[in-house]
C-alpha positions, 0 to 999 in steps of 0.5 A: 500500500501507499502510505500518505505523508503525515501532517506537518508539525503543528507548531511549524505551521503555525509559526508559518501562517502567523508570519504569512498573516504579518507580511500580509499586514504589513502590506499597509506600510508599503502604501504609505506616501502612494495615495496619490498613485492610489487615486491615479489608478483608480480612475484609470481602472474605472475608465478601463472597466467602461471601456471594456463594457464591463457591469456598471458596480453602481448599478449592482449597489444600487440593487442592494440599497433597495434592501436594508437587511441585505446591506446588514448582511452583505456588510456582515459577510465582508467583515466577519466571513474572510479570515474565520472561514479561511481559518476554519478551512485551513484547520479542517483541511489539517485535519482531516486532508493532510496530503491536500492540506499540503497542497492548499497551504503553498497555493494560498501562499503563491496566491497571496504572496503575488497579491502583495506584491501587486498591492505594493506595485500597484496601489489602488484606493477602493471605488467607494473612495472614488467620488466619480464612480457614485458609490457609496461606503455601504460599511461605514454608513449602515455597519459594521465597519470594517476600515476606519479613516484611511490616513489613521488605520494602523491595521488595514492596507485601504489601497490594496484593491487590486488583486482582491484577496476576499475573492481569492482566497474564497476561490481558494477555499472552495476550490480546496473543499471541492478538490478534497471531498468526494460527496455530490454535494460538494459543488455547492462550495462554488457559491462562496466565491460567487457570493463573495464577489457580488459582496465586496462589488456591492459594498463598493469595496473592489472592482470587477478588474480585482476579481479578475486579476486575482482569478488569473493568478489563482489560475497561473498558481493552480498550474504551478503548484501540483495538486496531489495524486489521488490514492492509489489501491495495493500497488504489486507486480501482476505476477502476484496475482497470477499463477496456479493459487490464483487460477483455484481461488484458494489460499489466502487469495480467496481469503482476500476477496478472489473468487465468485464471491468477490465478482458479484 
């Protein structure tokens, strides 16, 4: 048989992750002195977006703000469902997927780290900061809030729009779940991306361009970092299974499932 490789070490992985999640915070320093730069591509990547024809995001909050209770809720999932349940799928992946987890973990790494280095190349202010486009900040005016004033959060990097990392990473996770699972059900995990990107289109908080890079480089990373082969049955020469013992069913060949009995 096959052995599957055993899980990492706990304390490794942890120490890996806490590191990743501070490099991905530390994202905000890096944008400090490029608000102006931030601004520029901003208006540059809604003229691209009219361009190419693209769906208008006003047109898209303005079917929310039709619903007080959808905005309450499209405001509860961008500020509550991006880090618990990317946390929550990693953990459950450690546990219960450890040849997956494996693969998932250096995905998410590939993809968040070309991530990074887009926010720290190309800086974009988010369309609800961006007077032209109509939006409107849909957190700050209904709750919860997620950002507070720009040039005062110490915790979030506001000008890191592009790619858009809640998309990806929800890509990442359905993807994980649908890879790793066999139930007919599994499918249905593709709503959480889909989910996620009207939510943080609605909410004024990325463009559609955000998502579509951020797809792109799940893509490219997807090619890059090989998924592991599914588990194989008993691997052994064919000449174990044949010869006379096999030809009668007896011995421990028929004890093992050989026989009429083991066809049906």
């Amino acid at each position: 048989m096959r052995t599957k490789p055993g899980r990492p070490a706990p304390v490794r992985e942890l120490v890996l992750i806490t590191v990743l999640f501070g490099l991905y915070k530390l994202g905000r320093f890096f944008a400090a002195g490029k608000v102006a730069d931030a601004f520029d591509n901003a208006h540059g990547i809604w003229r691209l977006e009219r361009l190419l024809a693209l769906p208008s995001e006003t047109a898209v909050q303005e079917v929310l703000l039709r619903h007080e209770t959808l905005v309450y809720a499209a405001n509860g999932y961008y500020a509550y469902v991006h880090f618990p349940a990317t946390a929550a799928f990693l953990l459950w992946m450690y546990l219960r997927r450890p040849t997956h987890y494996r693969w998932i973990r250096r995905l998410l790494v590939a993809l968040t780290g070309a991530g990074l280095v887009l926010h720290v190349l190309v800086p974009l202010a988010p369309p609800r900061m961006l007077a032209m486009t109509g939006l409107i900040d849909t957190g700050a005016r209904f709750g919860p809030a997620v950002y507070g004033a720009p040039h005062a959060d110490s915790v979030a990097n506001q000008y890191a729009a592009m790619p858009s990392l809640h998309i990806g990473w929800a890509a990442v996770v359905a993807f994980g779940l649908i890879a790793s699972t066999r139930t007919r059900w599994r499918w249905l995990w593709a709503a959480h991306p889909v989910l996620t990107v009207a939510v943080v289109v609605a909410t004024a908080n990325h463009y559609w361009l955000d998502g579509v890079v951020v797809l792109a480089l799940l893509s490219a990373a997807a090619l890059l970092v090989r998924p592991p082969r599914r588990a194989a049955g008993p691997v052994g020469p064919p000449a174990a299974l044949d010869g006379p013992r096999a030809e009668r069913g007896g011995g421990e060949g028929s004890v093992a499932g050989s026989g009429p009995v083991a066809a049906r």
